[in-house]
N, C-alpha and C positions, 0 to 999 in steps of 0.2 A: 634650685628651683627652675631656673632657664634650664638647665639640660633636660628635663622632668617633662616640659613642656616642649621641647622641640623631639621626644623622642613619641609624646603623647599625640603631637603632630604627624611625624614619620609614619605610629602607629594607623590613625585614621588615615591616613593614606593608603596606606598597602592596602588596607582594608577595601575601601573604594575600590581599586584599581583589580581588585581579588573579584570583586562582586561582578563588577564589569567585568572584566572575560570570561567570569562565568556564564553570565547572562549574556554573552555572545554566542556563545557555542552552542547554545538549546535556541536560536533565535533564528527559527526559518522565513521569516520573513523575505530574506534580499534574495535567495536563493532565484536561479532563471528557472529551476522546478519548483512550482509554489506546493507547501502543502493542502493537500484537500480535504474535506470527508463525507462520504456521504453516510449518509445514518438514516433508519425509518425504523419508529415504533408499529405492529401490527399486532394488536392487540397486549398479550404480555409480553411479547418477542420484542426483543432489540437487536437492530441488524447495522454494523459498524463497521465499516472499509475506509481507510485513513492511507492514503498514496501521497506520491509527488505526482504533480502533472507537467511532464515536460511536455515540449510543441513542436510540431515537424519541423518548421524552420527551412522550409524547402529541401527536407532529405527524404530518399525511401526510408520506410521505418520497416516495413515487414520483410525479410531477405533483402537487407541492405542491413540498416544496424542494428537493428536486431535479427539474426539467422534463425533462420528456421532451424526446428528437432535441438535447440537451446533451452535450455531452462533462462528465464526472465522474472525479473523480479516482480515484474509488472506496472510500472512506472518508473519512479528514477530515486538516486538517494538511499533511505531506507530502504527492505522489505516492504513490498503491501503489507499492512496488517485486515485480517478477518476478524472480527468478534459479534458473537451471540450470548447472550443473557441463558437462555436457554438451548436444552437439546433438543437439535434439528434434522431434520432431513435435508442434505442436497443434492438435488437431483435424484433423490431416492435413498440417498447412501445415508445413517448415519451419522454424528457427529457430536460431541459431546459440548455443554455450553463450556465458553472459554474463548482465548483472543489469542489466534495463529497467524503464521503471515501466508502468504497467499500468491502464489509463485505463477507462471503460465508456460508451457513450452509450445509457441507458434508453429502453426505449420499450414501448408498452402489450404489442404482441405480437412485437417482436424486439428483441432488443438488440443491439446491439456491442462486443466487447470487442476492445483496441486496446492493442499492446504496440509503444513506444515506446523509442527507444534515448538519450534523455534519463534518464536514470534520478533524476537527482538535482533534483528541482523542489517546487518548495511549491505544492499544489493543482494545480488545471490551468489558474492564469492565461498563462501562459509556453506552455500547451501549443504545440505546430506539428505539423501533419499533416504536412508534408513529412518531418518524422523518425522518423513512425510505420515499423516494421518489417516489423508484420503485422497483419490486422483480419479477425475473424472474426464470420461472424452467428449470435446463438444465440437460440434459444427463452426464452422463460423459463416459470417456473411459479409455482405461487402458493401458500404456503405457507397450512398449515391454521387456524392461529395465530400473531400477531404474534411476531417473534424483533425483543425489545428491543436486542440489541447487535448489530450489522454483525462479522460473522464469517466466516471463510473455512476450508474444510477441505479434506485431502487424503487420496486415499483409497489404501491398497494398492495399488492396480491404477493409479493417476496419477491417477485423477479428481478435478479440484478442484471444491468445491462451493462457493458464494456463498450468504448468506440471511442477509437484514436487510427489515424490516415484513414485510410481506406477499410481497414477491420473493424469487425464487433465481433460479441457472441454475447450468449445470454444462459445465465440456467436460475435454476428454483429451487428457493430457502423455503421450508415449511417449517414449523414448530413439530417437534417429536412429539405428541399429546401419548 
């Protein structure tokens, strides 16, 4: 009976201690990149960007750590993930409803932004272009003041805006009707 009980003991323990690491590992909480998301319903459309936001921290971020004509994840950690409820237009281009991640390759006067149907990746070591869905070239601009935390917004009308150091850009989610 005492072994029965110290082994039923043993047992809920591991158990505990199981659950706990697990629930560590999915817990981004402490991370120094928090996770973010920004999200807007517009009408039927659902529009879903879920990043890390890391912080300058007093470094160059654009041609410094992160180089330019590099593929970036676009934040820190994970992949960005994209998702839409439905099919959209970005920027013109097609794209089918679904949850991609959402890559960027900086550069001084255009960037790329690069929506991948990998969705689920840590950073962009694993990236493949071959799986890229769509790639669009955008401008950027240059903000007036340093924006310490990598942030992403979206706007009423679909316009996502990007700004982190001294960079932005922006483009346009429509609903495919």
């Amino acid at each position: 009976m005492r072994f029965k009980n110290i082994l039923l003991a043993l047992s809920l323990l591991a158990a505990f201690f199981t659950v706990n690491v697990l629930t560590a590992q999915n817990d981004k909480a402490p991370r120094p990149s928090p996770a973010m998301t920004a999200t807007k319903q517009i009408g039927d459309l659902t529009i879903t960007i879920n990043y890390s936001s890391p912080a300058v921290k007093g470094r160059k971020i654009f041609g410094g750590l992160e180089a330019y004509g590099k593929v970036w994840r676009t934040g820190a950690n994970e992949a960005t993930t994209f998702e839409v409820n439905k099919n959209i237009t970005l920027e013109g281009q097609k794209l089918a409803a679904g949850k991609y991640s959402l890559f960027t390759i900086p550069g001084e006067k255009e960037w790329v932004l690069i929506i991948n149907k990998e969705a689920n990746q840590w950073g962009a070591y694993n990236y493949k272009k071959e799986t890229d869905v769509l790639r669009v070239n955008l401008k950027p601009g240059k903000n007036k003041e340093s924006v310490e935390r990598l942030k992403f917004d979206i706007s009423d009308k679909g316009v996502v805006d990007f700004a982190w150091e001294l960079a932005n850009f922006s483009f346009a989610v429509k609903e495919d009707k």
